[in-house]
Residue, then its C-alpha position, 0 to 999 in steps of 0.5 A: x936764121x937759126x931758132x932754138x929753145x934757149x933763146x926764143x926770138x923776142x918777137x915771137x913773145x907775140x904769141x901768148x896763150x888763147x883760151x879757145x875751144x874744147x872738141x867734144x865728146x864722140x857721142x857713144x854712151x858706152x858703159x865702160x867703168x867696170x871694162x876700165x876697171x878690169x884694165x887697170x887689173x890687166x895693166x897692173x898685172x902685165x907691167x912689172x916686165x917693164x919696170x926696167x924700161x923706167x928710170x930711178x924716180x919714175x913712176x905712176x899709172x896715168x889712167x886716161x878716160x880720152x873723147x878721142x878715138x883714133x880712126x887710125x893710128x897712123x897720124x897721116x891718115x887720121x886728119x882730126x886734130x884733137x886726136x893728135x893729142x892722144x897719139x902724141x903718147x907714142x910719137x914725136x914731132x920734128x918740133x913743139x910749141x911753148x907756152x906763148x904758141x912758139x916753135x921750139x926743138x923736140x926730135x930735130x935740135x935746131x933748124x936754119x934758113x936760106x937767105x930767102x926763105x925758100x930752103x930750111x935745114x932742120x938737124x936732128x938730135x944725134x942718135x934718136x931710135x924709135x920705140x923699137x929701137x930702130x934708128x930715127x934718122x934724115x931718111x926716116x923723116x923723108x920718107x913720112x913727109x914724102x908718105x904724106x904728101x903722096x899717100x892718097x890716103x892721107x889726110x894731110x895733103x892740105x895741111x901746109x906741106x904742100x910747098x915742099x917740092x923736094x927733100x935732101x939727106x945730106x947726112x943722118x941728121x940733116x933734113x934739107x927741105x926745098x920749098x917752092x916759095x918762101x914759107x916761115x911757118x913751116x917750124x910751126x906746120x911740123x911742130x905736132x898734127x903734121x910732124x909726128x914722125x912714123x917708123x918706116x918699118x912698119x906699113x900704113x895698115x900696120x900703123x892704123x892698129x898700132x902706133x909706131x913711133x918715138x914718143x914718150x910712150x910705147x904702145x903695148x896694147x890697142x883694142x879699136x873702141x875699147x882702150x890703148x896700154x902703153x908704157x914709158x918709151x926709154x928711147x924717147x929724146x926727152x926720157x929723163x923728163x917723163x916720170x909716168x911708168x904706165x899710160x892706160x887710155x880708155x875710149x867710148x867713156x859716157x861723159x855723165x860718167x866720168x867724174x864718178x870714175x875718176x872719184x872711184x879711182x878708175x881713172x884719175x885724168x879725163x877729157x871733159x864736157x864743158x857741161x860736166x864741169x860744175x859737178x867736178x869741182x864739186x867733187x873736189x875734181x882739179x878742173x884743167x882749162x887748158x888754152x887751145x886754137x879752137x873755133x867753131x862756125x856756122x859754115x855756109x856753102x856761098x855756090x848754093x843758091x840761095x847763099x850766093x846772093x850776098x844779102x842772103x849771106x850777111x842776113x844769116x851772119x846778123x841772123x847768129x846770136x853769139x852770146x845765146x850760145x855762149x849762155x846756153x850751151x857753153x856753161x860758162x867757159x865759152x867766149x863769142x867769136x868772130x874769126x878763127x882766132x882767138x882775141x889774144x893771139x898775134x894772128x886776131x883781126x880787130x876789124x873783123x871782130x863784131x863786124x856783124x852783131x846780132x841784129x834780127x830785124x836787119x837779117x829780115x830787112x836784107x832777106x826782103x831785099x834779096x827776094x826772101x819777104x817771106x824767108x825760105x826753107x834749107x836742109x841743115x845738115x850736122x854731124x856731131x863734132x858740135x853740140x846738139x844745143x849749140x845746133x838747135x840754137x843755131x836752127x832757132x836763131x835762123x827760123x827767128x828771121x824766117x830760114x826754116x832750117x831742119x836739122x839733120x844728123x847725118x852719121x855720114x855727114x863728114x862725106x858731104x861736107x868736105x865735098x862741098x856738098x852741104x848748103x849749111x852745116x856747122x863745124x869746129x876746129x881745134x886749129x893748128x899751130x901754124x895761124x898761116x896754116x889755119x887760115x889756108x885751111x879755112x879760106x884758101x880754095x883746097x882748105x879742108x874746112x872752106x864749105x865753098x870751096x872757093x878761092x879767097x881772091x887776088x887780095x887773100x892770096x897776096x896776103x897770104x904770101x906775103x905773111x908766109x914770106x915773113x920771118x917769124x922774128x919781122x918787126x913786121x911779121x904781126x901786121x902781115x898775119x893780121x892782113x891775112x886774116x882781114x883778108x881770108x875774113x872778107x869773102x868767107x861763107x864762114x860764120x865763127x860762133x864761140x869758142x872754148x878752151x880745151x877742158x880735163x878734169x884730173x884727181x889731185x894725184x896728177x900734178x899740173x898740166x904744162x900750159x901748151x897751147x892745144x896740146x897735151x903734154x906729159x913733161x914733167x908729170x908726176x903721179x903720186x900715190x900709184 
């Protein structure tokens, strides 16, 4: 089976754009428009040596006041996926995604498999070089896969690559990857967080200070906190479609503050809290909801007593009011969720959606049944990916039905969660293009984000299989993602809250965003009037 951009498999019109959830601002309130400014000055001043690094018709400054500091710049390491979005300016994914979420070429030009789906040959573009100007060949590209899978600080160990056993290189543009079962997804799995292919020249300390990579933009400057200068990559496979000449991200921007930056001119396109929306459109301010695969849960450690009792369980799934959430904290853009997808996407369980609405009394009922008349007391620990408001409506949903749950912020809180460790905590996800890989990451033993970690059980991991081992061109392959998803749904300890697309704000100088589930990308972007 061979997929390529030019003709798309009919099946996989399936998977159309879901409006899903936005990750938040971090929450530093840091004073950084006069900081911003004095950037533009520097850039404005430092780029007329890379004027030539442009091609005719080029042009525009993109000044990016982004909520989302990389860690590292080295995408092994730094597991959040809404990073991914701002180190897609200097790195390229062995392949994309479209508009309906399908797996498209992008550094490797097409990809076949075997007859049982337990080999796939991804072939290059001939003659890719990264930003430096070093080749980007089928050794390069082994040797990140094989970075991160062995890497022990690599975030991406979990992350659907671990079925590939070995990795052959036949040839400079041939990447022949051998897998220990049949597994479709993995076009999907490398078409950005786990793809974005690395410059072997350069060590995993190097790279956390300074991405290096063959996206469309070069990085000349990273100060950790502060900012990140780039320029227009030349050497970019897709150079002729990138028209923005410089790219200036500023990090640790106040979100109250950034549409008075953007109407001043500081920036002129910036992530956006859903809380700050009303006063960008009043402002005259493009608003960008962009579709995305995000969720956010309520997640509930099913070995700690006394979440393994399942009454216990189902009296907090029935305890969760997801349309005060969507009400209160969303402002309007939020939807109530039930499952990691959303209900538009091929991988959306009917049966699982609304199986528990809010119904206080009976949560009562059933904490009485399980030996709680009188409720009980648990340390609710948060971090702060999710909303204050959202985690205070949380509290005051569960003490409503007799869960006195004290909240905690905890700035170490990613340390115990990803342990195991919390009896109750929240967290959202912004998903991945992969809906296999999504729900490995949420209900499968090793996933990242399963609070239990608990397996899913005899019939999860048969489903699983058996959609992995589906052609994303079956006739049956919908049916199969669905079965996984009812699957991974019934034995969870997760409890899905609401979800919201992915928000920007731009000034009109900034022409549309293409309309790529979760990412953000600048093909075809233009800039006027810089």
């Amino acid at each position: 089976m061979r997929v390529t951009a030019a003709a798309p498999p009919a099946k996989e019109t399936h998977l159309v754009t879901p409006p899903t959830r936005h990750r938040k601002f971090a929450s530093r309130l840091v004073a950084v428009v006069a900081g911003a400014a004095a950037l533009a000055l520097v850039t404005a001043g430092c780029t007329s040596s890379s004027t030539s690094t442009t091609t005719s018709g080029d042009g525009g400054t993109l000044n990016w006041a982004s909520g989302q500091d990389p860690t590292s710049w080295d995408p092994v390491v730094d597991g959040s996926g809404a990073v991914f979005r701002v180190t897609s300016l200097a790195y390229a994914s062995l392949t994309t995604t479209n508009e309906k979420g399908e797996a498209e070429p992008a550094l490797a030009k097409s990809w076949k498999y075997n007859s049982d789906g337990t080999q796939v040959t991804f072939t290059l573009r001939s003659g890719l070089k990264f930003s430096d100007g070093t080749a980007l060949d089928s050794t390069a590209v082994k040797d990140y896969f094989v970075r991160a899978q062995t890497q022990k600080t690599s975030a991406l160990v979990g992350e659907g690559i671990s079925v590939i056993k070995s990795i052959d290189t036949p040839d400079a543009t041939s990447v022949v990857m051998n897998l220990s079962q049949p597994d479709y997804q993995i076009p999907l799995v490398v078409a950005e967080r786990v793809g974005q292919i690395t410059n072997p020249k350069y060590t995993t300390a190097q790279l956390a200070q300074k991405p290096e990579g063959a996206g469309p933009f070069k990085a000349v400057t990273v100060v950790p906190g502060s900012k990140a200068v780039f320029v227009k990559n030349p050497n970019y496979w897709d150079a002729k479609d990138i028209h923005i000449k410089n790219v200036n991200v500023s990090f640790g921007v106040d979100p109250t503050q950034v549409v008075s930056g953007l109407q001043s001119g500081v920036y002129n396109f910036a992530d956006l809290a859903a809380s700050q929306a009303k006063s960008a459109k009043a402002a005259g301010l493009d608003v960008v909801v962009q579709p995305g695969f995000n969720a956010t849960n309520l997640s509930v450690n099913t070995t700690i007593a006394p979440f393994n009792n399942p009454k216990v369980l189902e009296a907090v799934q029935y305890a969760v009011n997801r349309k005060q959430i969507v009400d209160q904290a969303d402002f309007g853009y939020g939807t109530p969720a039930y499952e990691p997808f959303p209900s538009n996407y091929i991988a959306y369980d009917k049966g699982s959606a609304n199986k528990y609405p809010y119904n206080p009394k009976k949560a009562k009922q059933l904490l009485a049944e399980a030996g709680y008349p009188n409720g009980f007391s648990v340390t609710f620990t948060v971090g702060t990916l999710v909303p204050t408001a959202e985690n205070e409506l949380l509290q005051a949903q569960l003490k409503a039905v007799g869960i006195n749950a004290t909240l905690k912020v905890d700035p170490n809180w990613a340390t115990s969660f990803f342990a195991k460790k919390l009896p109750i905590s929240t967290y959202g996800t912004t998903g991945r293009d992969s809906p296999v890989q999504t729900l490995q990451a949420h209900f499968g033993a090793t996933g990242a984000l399963n609070s239990s970690g608990k397996d899913g059980g005899a019939a999860y991991q048969a489903a699983i299989s058996k959609a992995l081992a589906t052609p994303l061109t079956s006739p049956d392959y919908q049916k199969n993602i669905q079965a996984a998803t009812a699957a991974g749904m019934a034995t969870t300890g997760l409890i899905f809250t609401d979800t919201l697309p992915n928000l920007f704000v731009k000034t009109k100088a900034v022409s549309s965003i293409p309309k790529i589930p979760a990412k953000v990308t600048w093909t075809g972007v233009t800039i006027s009037g810089s």
